[in-house]
C-alpha positions as CSV (number, residue, x, y, z in Angstrom):
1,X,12.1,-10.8,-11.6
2,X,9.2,-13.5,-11.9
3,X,6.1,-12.2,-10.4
4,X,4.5,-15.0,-8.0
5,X,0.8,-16.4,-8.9
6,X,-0.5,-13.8,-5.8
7,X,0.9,-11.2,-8.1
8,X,-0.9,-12.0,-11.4
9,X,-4.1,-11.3,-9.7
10,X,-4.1,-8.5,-8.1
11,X,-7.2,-6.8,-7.3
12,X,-6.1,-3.2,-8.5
13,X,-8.2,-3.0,-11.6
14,X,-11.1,0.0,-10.1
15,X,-7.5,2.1,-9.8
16,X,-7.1,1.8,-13.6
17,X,-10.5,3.0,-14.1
18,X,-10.1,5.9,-12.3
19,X,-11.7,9.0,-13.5
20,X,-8.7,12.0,-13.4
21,X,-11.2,14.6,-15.6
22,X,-11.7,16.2,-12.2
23,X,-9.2,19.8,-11.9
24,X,-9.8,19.7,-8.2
25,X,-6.4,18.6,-6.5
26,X,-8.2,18.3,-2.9
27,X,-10.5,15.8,-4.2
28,X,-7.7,14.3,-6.7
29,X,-6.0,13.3,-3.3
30,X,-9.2,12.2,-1.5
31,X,-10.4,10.2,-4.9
32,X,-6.5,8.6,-4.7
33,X,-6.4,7.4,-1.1
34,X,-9.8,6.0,-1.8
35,X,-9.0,4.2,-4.7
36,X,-6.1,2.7,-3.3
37,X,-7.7,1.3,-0.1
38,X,-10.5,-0.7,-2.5
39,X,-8.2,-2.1,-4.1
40,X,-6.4,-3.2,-1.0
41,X,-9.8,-4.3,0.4
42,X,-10.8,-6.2,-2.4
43,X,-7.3,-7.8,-3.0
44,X,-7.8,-8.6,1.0
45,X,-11.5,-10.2,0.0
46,X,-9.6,-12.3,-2.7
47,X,-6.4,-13.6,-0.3
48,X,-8.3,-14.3,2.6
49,X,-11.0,-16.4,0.7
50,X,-8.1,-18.5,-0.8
51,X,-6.5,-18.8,1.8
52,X,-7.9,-21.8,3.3
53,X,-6.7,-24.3,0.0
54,X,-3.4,-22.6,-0.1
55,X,-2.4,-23.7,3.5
56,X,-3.6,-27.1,2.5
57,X,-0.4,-26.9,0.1
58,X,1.6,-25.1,2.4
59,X,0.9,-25.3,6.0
60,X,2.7,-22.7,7.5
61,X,1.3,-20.0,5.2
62,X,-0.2,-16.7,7.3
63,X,-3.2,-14.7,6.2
64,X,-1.1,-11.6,7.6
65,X,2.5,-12.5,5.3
66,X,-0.3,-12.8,2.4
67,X,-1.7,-9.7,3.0
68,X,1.6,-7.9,3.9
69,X,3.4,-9.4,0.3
70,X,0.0,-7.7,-1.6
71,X,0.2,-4.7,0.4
72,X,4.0,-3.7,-0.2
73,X,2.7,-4.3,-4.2
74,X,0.7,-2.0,-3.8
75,X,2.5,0.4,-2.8
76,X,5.5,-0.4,-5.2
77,X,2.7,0.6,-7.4
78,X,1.4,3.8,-5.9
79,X,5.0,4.6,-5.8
80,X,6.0,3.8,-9.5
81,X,8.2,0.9,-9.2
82,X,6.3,-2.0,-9.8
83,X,8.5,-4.8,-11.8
84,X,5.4,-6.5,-13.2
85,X,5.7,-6.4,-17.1
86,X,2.6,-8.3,-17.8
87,X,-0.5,-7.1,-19.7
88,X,1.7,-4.0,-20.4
89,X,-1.3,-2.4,-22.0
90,X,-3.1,-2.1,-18.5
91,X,0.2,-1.4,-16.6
92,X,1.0,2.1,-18.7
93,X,-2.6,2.6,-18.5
94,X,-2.5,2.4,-14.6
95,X,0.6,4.5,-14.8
96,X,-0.1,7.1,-16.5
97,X,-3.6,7.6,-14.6
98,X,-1.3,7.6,-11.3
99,X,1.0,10.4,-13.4
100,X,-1.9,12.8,-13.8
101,X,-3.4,12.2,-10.6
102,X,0.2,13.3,-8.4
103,X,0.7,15.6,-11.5
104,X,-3.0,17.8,-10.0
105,X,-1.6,17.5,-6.1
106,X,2.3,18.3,-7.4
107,X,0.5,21.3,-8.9
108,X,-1.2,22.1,-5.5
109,X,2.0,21.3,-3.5
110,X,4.2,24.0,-5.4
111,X,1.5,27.0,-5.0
112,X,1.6,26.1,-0.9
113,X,1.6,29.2,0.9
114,X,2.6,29.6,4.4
115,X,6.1,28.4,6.1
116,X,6.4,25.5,4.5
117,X,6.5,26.9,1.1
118,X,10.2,26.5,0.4
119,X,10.7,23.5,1.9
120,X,8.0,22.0,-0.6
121,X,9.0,23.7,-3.5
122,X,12.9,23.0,-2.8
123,X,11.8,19.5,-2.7
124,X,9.4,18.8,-5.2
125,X,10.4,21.4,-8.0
126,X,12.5,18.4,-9.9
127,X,9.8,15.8,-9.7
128,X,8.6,15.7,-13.3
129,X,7.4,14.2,-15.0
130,X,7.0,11.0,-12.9
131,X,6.7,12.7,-9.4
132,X,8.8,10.1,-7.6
133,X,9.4,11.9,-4.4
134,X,5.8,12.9,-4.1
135,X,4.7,9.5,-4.8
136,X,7.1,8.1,-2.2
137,X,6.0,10.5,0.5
138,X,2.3,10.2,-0.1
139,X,2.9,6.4,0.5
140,X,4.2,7.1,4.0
141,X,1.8,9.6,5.1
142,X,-0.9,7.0,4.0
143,X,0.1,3.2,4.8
144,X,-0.9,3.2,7.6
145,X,-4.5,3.6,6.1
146,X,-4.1,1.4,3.7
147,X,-2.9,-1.5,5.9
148,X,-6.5,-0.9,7.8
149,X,-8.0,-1.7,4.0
150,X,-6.5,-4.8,3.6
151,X,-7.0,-6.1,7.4
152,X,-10.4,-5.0,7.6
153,X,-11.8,-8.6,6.7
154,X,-9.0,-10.2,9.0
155,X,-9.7,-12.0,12.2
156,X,-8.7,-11.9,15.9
157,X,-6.8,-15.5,15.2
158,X,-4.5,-13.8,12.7
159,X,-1.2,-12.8,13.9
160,X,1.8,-11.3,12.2
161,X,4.7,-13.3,12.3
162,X,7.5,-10.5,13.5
163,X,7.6,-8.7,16.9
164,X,7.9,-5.1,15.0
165,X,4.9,-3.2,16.8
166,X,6.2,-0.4,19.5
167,X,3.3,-0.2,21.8
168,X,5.5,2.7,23.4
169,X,6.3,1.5,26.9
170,X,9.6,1.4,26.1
171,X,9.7,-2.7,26.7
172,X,10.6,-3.3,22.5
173,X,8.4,-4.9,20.3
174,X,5.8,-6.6,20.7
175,X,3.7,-8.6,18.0
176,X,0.7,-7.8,16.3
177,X,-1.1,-10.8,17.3
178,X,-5.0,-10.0,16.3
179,X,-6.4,-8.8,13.2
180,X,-2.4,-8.4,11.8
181,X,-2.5,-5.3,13.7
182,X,-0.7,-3.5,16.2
183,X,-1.5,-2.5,19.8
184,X,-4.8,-4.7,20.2
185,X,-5.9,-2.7,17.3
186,X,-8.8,-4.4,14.9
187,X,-11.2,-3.5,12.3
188,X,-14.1,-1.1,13.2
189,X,-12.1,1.0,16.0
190,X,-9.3,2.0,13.8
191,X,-7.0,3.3,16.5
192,X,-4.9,6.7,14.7
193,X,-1.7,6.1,14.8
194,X,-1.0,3.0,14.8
195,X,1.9,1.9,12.3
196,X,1.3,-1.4,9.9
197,X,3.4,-4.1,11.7
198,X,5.2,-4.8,8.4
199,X,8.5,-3.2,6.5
200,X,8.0,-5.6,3.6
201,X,6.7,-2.0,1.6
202,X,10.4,-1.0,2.2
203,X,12.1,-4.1,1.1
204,X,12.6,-4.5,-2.6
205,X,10.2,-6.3,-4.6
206,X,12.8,-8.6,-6.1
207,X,13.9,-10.1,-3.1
208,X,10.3,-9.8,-1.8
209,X,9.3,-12.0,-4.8
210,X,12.4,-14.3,-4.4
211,X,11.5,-14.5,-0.9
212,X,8.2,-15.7,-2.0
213,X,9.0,-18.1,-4.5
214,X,11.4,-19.9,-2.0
């Protein structure tokens, strides 16, 4: 797959100096989540300031399909799927950091106590040594925070272009039309639970990028 021009540039580059000399799983997943979230911030900083001479070029380009496209890459990342094979130096090196980081919380997941003990360990005790399973799950229980990263510099004229929020009336869908969030969310209040408006994460990234391209 070719990787479109958003893609070279992603602002990822603080994950692949992250320090992972710390034993401490609890602060392994703390340091992760916040490590991921800067660099969906600063790849937010980076889209949104471009944006402007991009939809001189093409007009109907949206901030929020922008920020969407870099967000699912980032996760493809987190989860270790990520098709981009340039500067493979810098890839394995991001790879590998990601490897020992879920390698310190896989080792705290399989010494959980309690009632969910088996559950966990039935799950998770063929996940080495690339911890795919834990990788995926982490993703869900965290994108909705990392879609508050990368819309935190977004404003109340940017709209989603899908009617995929559930505001839970039971009237359907409705669109996230400020701030490319859902139910009249925006940055600063941070509502809990409220889901990202976009599946693109959950699409793959070939036919994301194809998507793109075309």
């Amino acid at each position: 797959a070719c990787a479109p021009f958003r893609r070279l540039h992603l602002c990822n580059k603080n994950m692949e100096n992250m320090d992972t000399n710390n034993n401490d799983s609890s602060k392994a997943k703390n340091d992760l989540l916040a490590e991921v979230c800067l660099a969906a911030n600063y790849e937010a900083q980076s889209l949104i300031r471009d944006h402007p001479k991009y939809k001189e070029i093409y007009s109907d380009s949206q901030i929020c399909t922008e920020l969407a496209r870099s967000f699912a890459d980032i996760g493809d990342i987190v989860r270790g799927r990520d098709l981009y094979r340039r500067d493979k130096g810098k890839r394995d090196k991001l790879e590998d950091k990601l490897k020992e980081v879920f390698g310190k919380i896989h080792s705290e997941v399989m010494k959980t106590s309690g009632r969910n003990r088996q559950t966990l360990q039935k799950r998770y005790k063929d996940d080495t040594p690339d911890f795919l399973k834990l990788r995926e799950d982490w993703w869900t229980a965290n994108r909705e925070t990392v879609w508050k990263a990368i819309t935190c510099k977004a404003d109340a004229s940017s709209a989603y272009f899908r009617t995929t929020c559930d505001s839970g009336d039971k009237k359907g869908p409705s669109q996230a039309n400020k701030y490319c969030r859902c139910n009249d969310d925006q940055p600063g209040r941070d509502k809990p639970n409220t889901d990202p408006p976009t599946y693109f994460d959950y699409v793959p990234q070939f036919l994301r990028w194809f998507e793109e391209w075309a």
